[in-house]
N, C-alpha and C positions, 0 to 999 in steps of 0.2 A: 362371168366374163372377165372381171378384174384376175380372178387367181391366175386363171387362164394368161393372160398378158403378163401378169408379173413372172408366171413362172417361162415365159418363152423370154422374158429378162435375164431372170435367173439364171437362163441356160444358155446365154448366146454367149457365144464366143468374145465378144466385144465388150461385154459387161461383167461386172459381179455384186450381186442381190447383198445386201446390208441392210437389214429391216433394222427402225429404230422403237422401241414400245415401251411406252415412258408415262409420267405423270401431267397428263396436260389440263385434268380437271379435275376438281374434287380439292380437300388438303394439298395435295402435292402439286399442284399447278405447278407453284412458285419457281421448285426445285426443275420440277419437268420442262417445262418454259427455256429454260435456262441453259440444261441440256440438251435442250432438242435445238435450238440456234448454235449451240457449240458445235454441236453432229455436222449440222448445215454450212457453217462457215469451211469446218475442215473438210468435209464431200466437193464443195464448191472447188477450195484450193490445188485440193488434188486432183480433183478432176481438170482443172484449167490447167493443170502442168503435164498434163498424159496420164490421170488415173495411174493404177496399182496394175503393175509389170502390163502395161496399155491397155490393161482393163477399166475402163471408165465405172463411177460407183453408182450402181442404184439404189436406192432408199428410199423407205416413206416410213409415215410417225405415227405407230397406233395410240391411241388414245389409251389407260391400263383404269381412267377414270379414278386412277387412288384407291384399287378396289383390287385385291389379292385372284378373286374369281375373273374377274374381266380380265386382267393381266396373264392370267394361265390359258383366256380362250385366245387372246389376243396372238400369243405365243405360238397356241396352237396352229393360229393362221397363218403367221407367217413360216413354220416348221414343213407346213405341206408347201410353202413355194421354194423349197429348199436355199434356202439361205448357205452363205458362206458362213460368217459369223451372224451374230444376232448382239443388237446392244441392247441395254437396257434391261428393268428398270430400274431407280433409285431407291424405290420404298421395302424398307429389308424383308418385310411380311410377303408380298408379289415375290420376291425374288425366291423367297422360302417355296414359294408355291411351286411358280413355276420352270423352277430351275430341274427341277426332274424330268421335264420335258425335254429340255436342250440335254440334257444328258445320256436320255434314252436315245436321242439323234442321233449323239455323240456331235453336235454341232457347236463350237466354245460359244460362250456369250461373256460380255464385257460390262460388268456392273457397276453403280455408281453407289451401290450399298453398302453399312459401313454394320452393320450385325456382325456380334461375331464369329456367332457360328455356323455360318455360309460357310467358310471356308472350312470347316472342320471337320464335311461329312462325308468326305473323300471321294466326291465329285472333283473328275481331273477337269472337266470342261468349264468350269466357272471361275472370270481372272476383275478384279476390281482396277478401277483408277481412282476409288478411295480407299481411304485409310481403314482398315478395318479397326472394329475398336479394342481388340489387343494389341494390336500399336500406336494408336493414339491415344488410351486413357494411360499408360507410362509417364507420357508426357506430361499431361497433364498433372498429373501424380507429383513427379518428381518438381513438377513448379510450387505448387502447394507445400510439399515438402521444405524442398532444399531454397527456395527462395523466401518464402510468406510464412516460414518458421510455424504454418497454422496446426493448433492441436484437436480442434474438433470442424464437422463442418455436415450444412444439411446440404439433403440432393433433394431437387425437387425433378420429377422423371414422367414422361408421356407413357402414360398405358397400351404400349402398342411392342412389335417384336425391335423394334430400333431402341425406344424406349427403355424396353427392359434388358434389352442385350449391352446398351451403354451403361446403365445405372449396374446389373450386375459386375461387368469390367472395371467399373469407377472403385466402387465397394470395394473388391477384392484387391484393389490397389491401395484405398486406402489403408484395410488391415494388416494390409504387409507393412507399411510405414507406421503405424501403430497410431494413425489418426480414428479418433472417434467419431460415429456417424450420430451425427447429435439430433439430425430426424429425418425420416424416409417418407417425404411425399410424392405419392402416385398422383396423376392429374391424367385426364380424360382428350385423348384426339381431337380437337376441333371441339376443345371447350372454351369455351366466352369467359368467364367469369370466374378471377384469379382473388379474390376479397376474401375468403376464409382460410385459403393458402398461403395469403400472405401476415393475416393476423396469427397461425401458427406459427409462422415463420420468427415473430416481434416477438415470441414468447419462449422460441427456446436461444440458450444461450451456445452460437456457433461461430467459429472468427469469419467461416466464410458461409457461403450457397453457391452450391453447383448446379447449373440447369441445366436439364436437359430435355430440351423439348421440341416440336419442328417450329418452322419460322412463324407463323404466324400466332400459335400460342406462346410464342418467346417472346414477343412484342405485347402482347396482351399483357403478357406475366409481369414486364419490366415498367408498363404507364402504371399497373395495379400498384405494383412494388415500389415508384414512386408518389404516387400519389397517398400512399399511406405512411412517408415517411421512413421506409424501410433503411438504418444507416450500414445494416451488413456485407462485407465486401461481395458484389456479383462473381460469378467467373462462369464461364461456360466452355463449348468444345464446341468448334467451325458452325453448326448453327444457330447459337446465340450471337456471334457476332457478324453474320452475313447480313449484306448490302439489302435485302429483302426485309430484317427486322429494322435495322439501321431507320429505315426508311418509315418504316409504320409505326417503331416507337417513338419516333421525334428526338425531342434532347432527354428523354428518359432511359434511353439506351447510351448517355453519355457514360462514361467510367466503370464501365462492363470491361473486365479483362477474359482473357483466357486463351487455348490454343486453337490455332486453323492451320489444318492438315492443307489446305492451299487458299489461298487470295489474291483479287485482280492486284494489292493493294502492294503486292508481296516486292520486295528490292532486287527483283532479276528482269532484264532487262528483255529478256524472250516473253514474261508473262507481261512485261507491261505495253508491247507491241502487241502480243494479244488481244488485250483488252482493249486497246485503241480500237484496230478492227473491228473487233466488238461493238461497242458503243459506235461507232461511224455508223455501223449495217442497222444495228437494231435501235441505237438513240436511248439506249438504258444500259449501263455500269454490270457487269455479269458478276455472279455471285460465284462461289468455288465449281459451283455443278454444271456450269459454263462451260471450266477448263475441263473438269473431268468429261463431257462430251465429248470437246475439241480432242482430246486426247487420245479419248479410245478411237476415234477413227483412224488418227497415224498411230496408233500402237499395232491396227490390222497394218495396216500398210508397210511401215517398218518390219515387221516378222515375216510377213509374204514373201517381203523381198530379201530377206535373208535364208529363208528355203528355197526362195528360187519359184516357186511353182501355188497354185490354190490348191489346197491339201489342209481339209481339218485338223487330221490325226496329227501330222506334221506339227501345227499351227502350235495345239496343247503341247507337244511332247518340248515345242522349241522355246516356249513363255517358262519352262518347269527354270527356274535358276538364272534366270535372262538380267542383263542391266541392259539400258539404253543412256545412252551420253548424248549431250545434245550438239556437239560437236559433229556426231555422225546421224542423231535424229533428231534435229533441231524442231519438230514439231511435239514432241514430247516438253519442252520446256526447260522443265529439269530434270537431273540424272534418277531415272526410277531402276528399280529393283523388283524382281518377283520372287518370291521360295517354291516352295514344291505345292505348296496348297494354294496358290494362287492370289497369295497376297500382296498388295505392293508396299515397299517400303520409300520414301526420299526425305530429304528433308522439311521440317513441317517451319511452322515460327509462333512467337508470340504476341500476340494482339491486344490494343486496348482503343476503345472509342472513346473519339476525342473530337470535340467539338463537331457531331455528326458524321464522323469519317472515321474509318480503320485505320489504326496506326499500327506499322508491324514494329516489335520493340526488340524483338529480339529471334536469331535464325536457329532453328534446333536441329544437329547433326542427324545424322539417319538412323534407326536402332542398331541396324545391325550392317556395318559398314562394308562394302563391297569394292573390288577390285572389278571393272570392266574388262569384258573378254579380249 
């Protein structure tokens, strides 16, 4: 009965179907939560202003449970209510899955996953509003490098396709700078107990540690990590420093540096009106996968309306090379960028926790800089 109704949604003239299918249980709650209110704020906005060219937006939020298999059935359900686009979801393993799905559709879908190589396998229909991490471990790189003078440094890395798609991008950037990996620890999805990780850690000699792990093993990592004295400088990439470890490490996630491809926390005055809204509606502080929801909803909305018309094929062909400026798409935030693989680029910044709060210290240019159309 429900397909049934969704898809006489799907099809009516007055509407157009936006399924969202994301991480609301399991490991990725945290993340999925976060985006799945972003979705709802920006459906809400636009719908209250006359939806997308008077089309009002319908949505609803499959569950993907943080599980690669449910995320591919989840997909599959909303593919036969013929969606417009399809968002979601953020866990890069789900997205590995079932992004073959939206591509046999030819349906786009708008990811919050940051693997690298999603984008590499010449699927035209898959576009992120994160960073993927050949353009974010650069960054990070080049802080390491050219700022922290540092010569050797351990990664400690989550066993999973985020995990290993960031620790391989970290690595390969570190050996092009000619930093030594002074040790490679793997750690386990939704493991508890960071005490022998972190006694390896006391024992090789690194100027830093790079983490990389999802939030809640990142908070885990960093009570272990002080509570054993650990004095080696932390740094991590957007989720060791999000508002969700922030929170569950207490002041052990104090003097944690490193970069966030975006935060509520960030000095632009579009994200910080964001985030008010934000917090007003929901009564909790949104972490980056906030914005990256909010975002993909007027990234459909803004392209739609530059075609002119609901048209998939259009949709992909017009995201291939695209900037949006927020002058002319102020629900975008800030000025983003796409290339031909569907990557986005904008500027990211650099972050350190400080007295339980992000501090952004510093704003980092875009890689690869663009001229708006």
């Amino acid at each position: 009965m429900a397909a049934t109704l969704w898809a006489g949604a799907a099809q009516a003239e007055n509407t157009v179907y936006i399924p969202d299918v994301v991480e609301l249980s399991g490991p990725g709650a945290v993340s999925g939560t976060n985006w799945r209110d972003g979705v709802a704020l920006a459906v809400d906005e636009i719908n209250a202003a006359g939806g997308i060219l008077g089309r009002k937006i319908v949505t609803e939020h499959l569950d993907t449970q943080s599980n690669p298999g449910v995320s591919r059935a989840q997909v599959q359900k909303v593919l036969d209510r013929e969606p417009y686009v399809v968002l979601g979801p953020i866990y890069s393993g789900s997205v590995k899955v079932n992004m073959a799905l939206t591509q046999q559709a030819e349906v786009p879908q708008i990811v919050g996953a940051e693997a690298a190589d999603i984008t590499t396998q010449g699927n035209p229909w898959i576009f992120r509003t994160a960073f993927g991490q050949q353009f974010s471990m650069p960054k990070i790189a080049n802080y390491l490098h050219d700022q922290l003078k540092v010569k050797s440094v351990a990664v400690v890395w989550v066993n999973n396709d985020f995990g290993k798609g960031g620790r391989d991008s970290f690595v390969k950037e570190m050996k092009v700078r000619g930093i030594e990996i002074a040790s490679d620890l793997s750690t386990e999805q939704g493991q508890v107990d960071f005490g022998s990780d972190v006694i390896k850690l006391k024992n090789v000699k690194a100027d830093a540690v790079f983490v990389y792990t999802n939030e809640e093993e990142s908070a885990r990592f960093l009570i272990e990590a002080k509570r054993q004295g650990l004095t080696v400088p932390l740094f991590g990439e957007t989720t060791l420093l999000s508002q969700k470890v922030v929170e569950l490490a207490g002041p052990a996630a104090n003097g944690v540096r490193g970069h966030v491809g975006l935060s509520a926390d960030a000095p632009v005055p579009a994200i910080q009106a964001f985030a008010k809204k934000f917090s007003d509606r929901y009564r909790y502080w949104p972490d980056h996968n906030g914005i990256k929801g909010y975002t993909a909803v007027y990234l459909v909305k803004y392209v739609t309306e530059i075609i002119g018309k609901f048209d998939g094929h259009a949709f992909g062909t017009t995201m291939k090379g695209l900037t949006l400026t927020p002058d002319k798409a102020p629900g975008m935030l800030m000025e983003a960028s796409w290339d031909q693989n569907g990557d986005i680029d904008r500027e990211s910044f650099l972050a350190e926790i400080v007295d339980g709060k992000q501090k952004i210290v510093a704003t980092l240019p875009k890689l690869k800089p663009s001229k708006a159309p």
